[in-house]
Steps between C-alpha positions, in 0.01 A plus 500: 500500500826480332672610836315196669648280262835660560496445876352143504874361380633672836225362737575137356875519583455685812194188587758248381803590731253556746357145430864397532581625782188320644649193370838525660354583809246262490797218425748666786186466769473135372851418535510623866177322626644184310830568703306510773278183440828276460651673781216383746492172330853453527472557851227272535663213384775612745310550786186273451367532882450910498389462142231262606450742819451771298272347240286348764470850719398700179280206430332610793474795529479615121235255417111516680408169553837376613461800740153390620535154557812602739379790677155182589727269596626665719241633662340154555838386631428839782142382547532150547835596726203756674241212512741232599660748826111633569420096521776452728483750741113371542663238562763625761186682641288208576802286661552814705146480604540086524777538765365824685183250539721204605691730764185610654382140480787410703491735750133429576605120494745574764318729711222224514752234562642705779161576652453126504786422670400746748166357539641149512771630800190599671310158465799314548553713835141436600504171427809445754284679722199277472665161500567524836160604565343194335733279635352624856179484373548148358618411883165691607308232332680200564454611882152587469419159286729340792267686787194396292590141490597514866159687583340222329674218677476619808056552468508172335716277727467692797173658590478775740870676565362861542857663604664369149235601303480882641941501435443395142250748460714752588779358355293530128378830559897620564606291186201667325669824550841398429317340196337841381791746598737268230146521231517884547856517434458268162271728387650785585797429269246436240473121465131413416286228734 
């Protein structure tokens, strides 16, 4: 025991240089990470906008929520971007459809509108072609009404003229040829009686 007690004055000085060597090393680490600290705030206050950069970056991306809220953001901002150019090409879709329909539209329009212009040449030609024939026809009656009239002055005023009554009977019967070839050719071109 007495040997213990001998070597416990050795362990103390060898714990307190130990302990002071702690101490200065402790107060040399200090020194350099307070160098450091007024270093970086020196060049803070020198350079305020990377400072502020720099703050706001580790902000970010040290810290969680900070982190979170930016990395949501963002995606919404992608999303709505997504939704807004999905709405718009339905968009761009349907007008495409619109004026496809509207071009095919037109092009019926004008291949009815040139059918009827076809169809009205035609009735327009036929017409020319009838006039003619109903202006003949309109001459058939007035000579028939005027060989009627005459028939029927000539029994009433004078009464027994055999030889001008067999003439205008043959006379009607050739106008009532002329009379039908013209009706045949109406109708031929279509013209309803």
């Amino acid at each position: 025991m007495a040997g213990a007690l001998a070597a416990v004055p050795t362990l103390t000085q060898a714990a307190k240089e130990e302990f002071e060597w702690v101490k200065k090393e402790y107060f040399a680490r200090e020194q350099m990470a307070l160098g450091k600290i007024k270093e970086g705030v020196i060049m803070a206050i020198e350079h305020p906008g990377i400072a502020a950069g720099s703050a706001t970056v580790a902000g970010i991306v040290l810290l969680k929520r900070p982190r979170s809220y930016l990395i949501q953001r963002v995606r919404r901002v992608f999303v709505s971007k997504e939704t807004l150019l999905s709405g718009i090409q339905a968009e761009v879709n349907h007008m495409r459809q619109t004026v496809n329909l509207m071009s095919n539209e037109s092009q019926k329009l004008m291949d009815r509108a040139a059918t009827a212009e076809k169809r009205f040449q035609k009735g327009w030609n036929t017409l020319r072609h009838v006039v003619p024939c109903l202006t003949q026809l309109s001459f058939l009656f007035l000579f028939v009404f005027n060989i009627t009239l005459e028939w029927m002055y000539t029994f009433s005023g004078k009464k027994g003229v055999p030889f001008k009554i067999s003439g205008l009977a043959s006379q009607v019967k050739k106008e009532k040829r002329v009379l039908n070839s013209a009706l045949t050719k109406i109708v031929n071109y279509g013209v309803p009686i």
